[in-house]
N, C-alpha and C positions, 0 to 999 in steps of 0.2 A: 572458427572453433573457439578463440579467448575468448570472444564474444559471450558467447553462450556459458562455457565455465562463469563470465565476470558474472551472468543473471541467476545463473543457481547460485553462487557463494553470496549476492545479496538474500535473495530467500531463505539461505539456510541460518546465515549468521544471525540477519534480525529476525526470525522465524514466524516469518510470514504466516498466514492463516491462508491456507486452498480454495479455491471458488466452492461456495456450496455452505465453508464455516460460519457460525457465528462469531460476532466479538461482541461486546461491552465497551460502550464509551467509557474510560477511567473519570470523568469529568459528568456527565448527566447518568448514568447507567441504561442508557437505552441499548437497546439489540438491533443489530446491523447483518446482516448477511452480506457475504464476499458475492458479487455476482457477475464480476468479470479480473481476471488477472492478464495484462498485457508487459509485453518488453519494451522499453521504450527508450530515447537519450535525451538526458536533460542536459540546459544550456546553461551553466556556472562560470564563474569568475576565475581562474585561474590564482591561487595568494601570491604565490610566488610574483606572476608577471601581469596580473589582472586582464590579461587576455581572457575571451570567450573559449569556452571549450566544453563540447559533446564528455559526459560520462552517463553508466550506463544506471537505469533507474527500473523500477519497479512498478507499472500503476495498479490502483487497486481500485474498484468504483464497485458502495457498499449505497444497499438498500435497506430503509430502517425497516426494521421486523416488526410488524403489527399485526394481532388476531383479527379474522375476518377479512384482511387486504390481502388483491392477490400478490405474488412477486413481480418489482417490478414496479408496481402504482403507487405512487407517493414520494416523499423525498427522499433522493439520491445523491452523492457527492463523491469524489473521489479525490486520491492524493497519490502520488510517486515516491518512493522511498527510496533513497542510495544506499552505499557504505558507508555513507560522511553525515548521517545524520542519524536521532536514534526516535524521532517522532511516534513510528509505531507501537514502541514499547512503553513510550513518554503517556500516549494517547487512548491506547487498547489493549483490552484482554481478549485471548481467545477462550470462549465457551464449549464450543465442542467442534 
């Protein structure tokens, strides 16, 4: 059950966008649709002890929006977000 608490408090805090949203690259302005949201654990460095260690991430895998393509076709990429980083807001907007 923390488990699950830890994946919603990263979605709600860095306020993730839902599968289905668009975002805007802050960087090109192109449009991306969310087309898949998964739970996932990412493998980091420990600071303290520089040990390996599972914490828990967010991935998100977005398909750029283009008129006349269907969803799906064309280039795709995706990223995992934690608490410990602020990338998605560094990197995108949501549109709607």
């Amino acid at each position: 059950m923390k488990d699950l608490k830890e994946f919603q408090e990263i979605i709600r805090t860095k306020r993730l966008p839902r599968v289905g949203q668009t975002v805007r690259s802050r960087k090109y302005g192109t449009l991306w649709r969310v087309m898949e949201k998964r739970e996932v654990w990412r493998m980091v460095k420990d600071p303290g002890t520089g040990d390996l260690c599972e914490i828990p991430a967010v991935y998100l895998s977005y398909w750029r929006a283009q008129d006349g393509v269907p969803p799906g076709v064309g280039k795709m990429m995706a990223f995992t977000y934690t608490l410990y980083d602020n990338t998605f807001e560094l990197h995108w907007e949501i549109v709607n």
